[in-house]
FIMAR-527011 format. One record per residue (C-alpha): x, y, z. Coordinates in steps of 0.5 Angstrom, whole numbers, padded with zeros to 4 digits, always signed. Last residue first. Example, Ala and Ser with C-alpha at 12.3 -4.5 7.8 and 13.67 -1.06 7.14 Angstrom:
REM FIMAR-527011
+0027-0002+0014/+0025-0009+0016/
***
This chain:
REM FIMAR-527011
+0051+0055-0143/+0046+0061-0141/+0043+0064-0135/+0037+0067-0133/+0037+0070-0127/+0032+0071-0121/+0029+0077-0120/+0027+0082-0114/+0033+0085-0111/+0033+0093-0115/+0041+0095-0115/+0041+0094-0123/+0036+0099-0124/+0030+0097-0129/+0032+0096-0136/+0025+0094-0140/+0020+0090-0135/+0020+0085-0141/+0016+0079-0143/+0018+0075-0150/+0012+0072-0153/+0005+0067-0153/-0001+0071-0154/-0007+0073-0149/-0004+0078-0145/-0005+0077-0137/+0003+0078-0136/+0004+0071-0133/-0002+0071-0128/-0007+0072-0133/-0005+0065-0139/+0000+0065-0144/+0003+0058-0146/+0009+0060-0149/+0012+0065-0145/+0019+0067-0143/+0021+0072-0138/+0025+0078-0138/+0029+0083-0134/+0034+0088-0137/+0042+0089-0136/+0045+0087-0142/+0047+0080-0139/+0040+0078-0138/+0036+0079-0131/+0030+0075-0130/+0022+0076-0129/+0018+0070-0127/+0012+0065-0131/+0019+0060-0135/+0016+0058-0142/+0022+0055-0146/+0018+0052-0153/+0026+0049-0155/+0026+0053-0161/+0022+0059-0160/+0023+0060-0153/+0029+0058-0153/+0032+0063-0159/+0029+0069-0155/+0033+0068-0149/+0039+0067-0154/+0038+0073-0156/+0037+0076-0151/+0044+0074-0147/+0044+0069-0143/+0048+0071-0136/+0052+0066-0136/+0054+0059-0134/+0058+0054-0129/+0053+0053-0124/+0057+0058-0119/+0057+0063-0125/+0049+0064-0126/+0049+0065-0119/+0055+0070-0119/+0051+0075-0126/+0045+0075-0121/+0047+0077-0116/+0050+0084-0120/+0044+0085-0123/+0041+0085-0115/+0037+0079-0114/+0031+0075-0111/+0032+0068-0113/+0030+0063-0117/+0035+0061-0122/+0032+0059-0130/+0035+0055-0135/+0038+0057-0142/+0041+0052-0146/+0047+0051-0151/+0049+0050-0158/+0044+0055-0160/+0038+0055-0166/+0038+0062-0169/+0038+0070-0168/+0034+0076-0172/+0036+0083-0170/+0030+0088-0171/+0033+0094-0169/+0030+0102-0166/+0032+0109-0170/+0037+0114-0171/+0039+0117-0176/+0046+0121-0177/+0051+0115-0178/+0046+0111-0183/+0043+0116-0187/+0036+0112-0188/+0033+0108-0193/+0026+0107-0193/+0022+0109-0188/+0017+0102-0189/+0010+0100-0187/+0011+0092-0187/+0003+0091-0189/-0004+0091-0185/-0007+0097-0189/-0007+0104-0188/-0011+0106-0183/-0007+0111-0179/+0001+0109-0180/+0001+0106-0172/-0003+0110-0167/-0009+0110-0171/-0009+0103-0171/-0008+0097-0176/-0008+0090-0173/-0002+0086-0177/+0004+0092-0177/+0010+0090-0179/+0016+0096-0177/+0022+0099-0182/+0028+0102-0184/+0033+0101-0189/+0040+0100-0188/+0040+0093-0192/+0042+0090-0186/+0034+0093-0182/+0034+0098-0178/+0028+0099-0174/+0021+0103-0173/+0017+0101-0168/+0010+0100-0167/+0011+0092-0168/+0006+0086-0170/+0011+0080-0171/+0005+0075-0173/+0008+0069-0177/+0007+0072-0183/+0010+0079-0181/+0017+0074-0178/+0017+0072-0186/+0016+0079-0187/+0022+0081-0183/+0027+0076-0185/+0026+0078-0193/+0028+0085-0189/+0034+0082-0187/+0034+0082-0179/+0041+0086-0177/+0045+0080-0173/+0045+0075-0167/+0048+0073-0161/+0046+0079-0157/+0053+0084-0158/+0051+0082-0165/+0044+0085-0165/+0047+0091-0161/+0053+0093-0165/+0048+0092-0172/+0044+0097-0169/+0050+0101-0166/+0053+0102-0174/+0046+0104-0177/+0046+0109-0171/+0042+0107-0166/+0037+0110-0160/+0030+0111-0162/+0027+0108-0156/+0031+0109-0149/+0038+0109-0146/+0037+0102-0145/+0038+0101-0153/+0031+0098-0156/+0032+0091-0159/+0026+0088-0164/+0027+0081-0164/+0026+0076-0171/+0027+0069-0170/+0030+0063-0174/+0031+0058-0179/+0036+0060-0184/+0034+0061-0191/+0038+0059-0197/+0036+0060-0204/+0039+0058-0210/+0039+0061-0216/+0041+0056-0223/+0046+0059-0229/+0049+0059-0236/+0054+0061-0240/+0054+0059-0247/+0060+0063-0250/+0065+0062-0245/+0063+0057-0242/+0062+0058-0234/+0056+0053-0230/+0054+0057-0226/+0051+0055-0219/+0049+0062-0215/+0047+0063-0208/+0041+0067-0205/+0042+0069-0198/+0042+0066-0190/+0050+0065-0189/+0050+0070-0184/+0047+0067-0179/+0052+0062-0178/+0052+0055-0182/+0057+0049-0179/+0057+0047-0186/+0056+0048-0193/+0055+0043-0199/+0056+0045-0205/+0052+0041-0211/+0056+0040-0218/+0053+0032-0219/+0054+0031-0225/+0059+0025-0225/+0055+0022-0218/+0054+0025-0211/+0060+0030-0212/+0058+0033-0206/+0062+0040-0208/+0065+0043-0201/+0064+0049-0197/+0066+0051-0190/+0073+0055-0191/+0070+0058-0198/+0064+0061-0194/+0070+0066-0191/+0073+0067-0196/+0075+0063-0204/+0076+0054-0205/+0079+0051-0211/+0076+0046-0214/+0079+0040-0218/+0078+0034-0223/+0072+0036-0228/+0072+0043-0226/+0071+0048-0221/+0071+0055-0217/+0068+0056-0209/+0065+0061-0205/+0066+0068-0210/+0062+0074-0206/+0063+0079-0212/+0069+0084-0212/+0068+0091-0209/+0061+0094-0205/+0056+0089-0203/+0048+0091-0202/+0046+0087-0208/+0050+0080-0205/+0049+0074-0209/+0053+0068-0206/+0058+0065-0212/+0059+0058-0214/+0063+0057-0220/+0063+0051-0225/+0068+0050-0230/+0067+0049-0237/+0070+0044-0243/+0067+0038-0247/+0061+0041-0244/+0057+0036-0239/+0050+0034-0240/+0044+0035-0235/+0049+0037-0230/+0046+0038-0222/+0046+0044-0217/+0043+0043-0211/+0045+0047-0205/+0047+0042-0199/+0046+0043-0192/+0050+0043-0185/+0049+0045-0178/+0051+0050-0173/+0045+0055-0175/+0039+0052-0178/+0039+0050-0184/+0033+0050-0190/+0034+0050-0198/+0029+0054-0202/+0028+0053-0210/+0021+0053-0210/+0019+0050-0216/+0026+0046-0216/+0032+0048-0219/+0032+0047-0228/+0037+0043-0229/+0044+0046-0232/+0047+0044-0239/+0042+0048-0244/+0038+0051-0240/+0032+0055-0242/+0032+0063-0242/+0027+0065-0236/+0020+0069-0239/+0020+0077-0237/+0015+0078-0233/+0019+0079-0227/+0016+0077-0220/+0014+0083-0216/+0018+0081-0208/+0016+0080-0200/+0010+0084-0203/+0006+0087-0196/+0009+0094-0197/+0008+0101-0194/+0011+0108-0196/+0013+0113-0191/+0017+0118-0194/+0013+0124-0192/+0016+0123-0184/+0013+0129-0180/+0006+0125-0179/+0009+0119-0178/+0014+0120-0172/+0009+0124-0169/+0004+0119-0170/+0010+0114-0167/+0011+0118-0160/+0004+0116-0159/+0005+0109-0159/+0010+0109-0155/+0006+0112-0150/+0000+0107-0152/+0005+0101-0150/+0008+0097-0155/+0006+0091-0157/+0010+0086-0162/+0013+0080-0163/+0016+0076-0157/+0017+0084-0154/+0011+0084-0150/+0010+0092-0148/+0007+0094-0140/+0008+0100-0138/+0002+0103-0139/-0003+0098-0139/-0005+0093-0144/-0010+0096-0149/-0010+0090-0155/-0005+0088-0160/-0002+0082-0163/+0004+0078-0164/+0006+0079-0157/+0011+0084-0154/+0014+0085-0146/+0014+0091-0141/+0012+0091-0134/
***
């Protein structure tokens, strides 16, 4: 049986706990070999270095908040706050999304002035300035998407006195590490990105990751991030798993992302629909009618995942997926769901698909 936990203890071989993180000791010795061979393994425990450099003072802009972090959730609505303190005789405001890894022209939302805007992409389409008062030059974004998760910029265009407010937006989630059917160590860059699409999510950015560390994700296996590097957070250190270095975000760096291969980190968020659970002894194929006859589908992991932490779904008995392999959620552990003592997304990995001994979750 295979699953993931937050943390690590022995568990018997073929078992592995995909809620945040236990590999199985074979697993595990596949990672030495991937270890000792790697010279370019570095480890991080710092989600950033503040700079020293001392921030000019706005002239026209508020300063942001302390914390400048706007918190959303898929599907729904936030505002980005962005206040005046003195309007120039003539400016314009431009709201733009910061995106180091981008290639071509900036990320531009929106563009304003006193008496018009005009709307740029495909965040543009969702965007609108609040306007809650004259000073008011917030954008408000709707129906959020994974993607939306990122820093934005506020800047107040001047000419010679250009200034300008960073915005945080975190979108809730959760991060998942995902293995192809074909075996550990499976992606290209490219498939990574596939495979957590294909699974109602999207390549975990590696602010997405550290959180996910914070929280208790503790992973023996390297997997691709948004940014194309790669990574695994370990809380428990072990000989298996980067030696004794200390607990941290051990990272590959950036990797060739047609040539090398590796696991993914996908992240998902809250859904619009549910997951239920049919009980039955089911083939793959079964499985995928009993879910149709109630009008649903096969969920997807992704979607199984985005349950167990947002709604605390806890179902003690294995069931198909759309991808093929079996699961189960657990939020309240105890010995006869798994017999390990943390909560977490169980998995019997991907078993064959004539096998009649699960039920199904499905999605709708």
């Amino acid at each position: 049986m295979i699953g993931f936990t937050f943390h690590t203890r022995k568990i018997p071989l073929s078992l592995k706990d995909a809620g945040a993180g236990r590999v199985t000791p074979f697993i595990m010795n596949c990672v030495v070999i991937l270890v000792l061979t790697s010279g370019c393994l570095t480890w991080s425990s710092a989600l950033y270095t503040p700079s020293s450099a001392a921030p000019r003072k706005l002239k026209y802009l508020l300063e942001p908040p302390v914390y400048a972090e706007v918190v959303g959730h898929r599907g729904g609505n936030v505002t980005l706050p962005c206040i005046l303190r003195t309007k120039p005789s003539h400016y314009k405001v431009k709201w733009t999304k910061l995106e180091p890894e981008r290639v071509g022209p900036e990320n531009i939302i929106m563009i304003s002035n006193a008496h018009a805007f005009k709307p740029y992409g495909h965040l543009g389409s969702r965007a609108s300035l609040r306007k809650a008062h004259t000073m008011d030059a917030s954008l408000h974004l709707s129906q959020l998407e994974l993607e939306d998760g990122g820093t934005y910029r506020c800047e107040l265009v001047n000419g010679i006195e250009d200034e300008n407010v960073v915005i945080t937006l975190r979108i809730e989630g959760v991060v998942f590490p995902y293995q192809s059917k074909n075996g550990r160590y499976s992606f290209t860059y490219h498939e990574a990105k596939d495979a957590c699409t294909e699974q109602d999510g999207t390549l975990a950015s590696y602010n997405q990751l550290y959180r996910a560390w914070t929280e208790g994700l503790d992973w023996c296996n390297a997997g691709w991030l948004l940014d194309g590097t790669v990574h695994y957070p370990i809380i428990q250190s072990r000989p298996a798993c980067g030696g004794e270095l200390l607990p941290g975000i051990r990272s590959y760096g950036a990797k060739d992302k047609n040539q090398d291969r590796f696991d993914a980190f996908c992240f998902t968020s809250q859904t619009s629909g549910s997951v239920s659970y049919i009980s039955g002894s089911f083939s793959f194929e079964q499985a995928e009618r009993a879910c149709r006859r109630q009008g649903a589908e096969l969920a997807l992991v992704g979607q199984l995942y985005s349950a167990w932490r947002f709604q605390n779904y806890d179902q003690c008995d294995g069931g198909w997926l759309r991808d093929g392999s079996v699961r189960f959620p657990i939020k309240n552990p105890r010995e006869r769901c798994g017999g390990i003592p943390e909560a977490g997304v169980r998995s019997f990995g991907f078993p064959n698909k004539m096998m009649h001994l699960y039920g199904a979750y499905c999605y709708r």
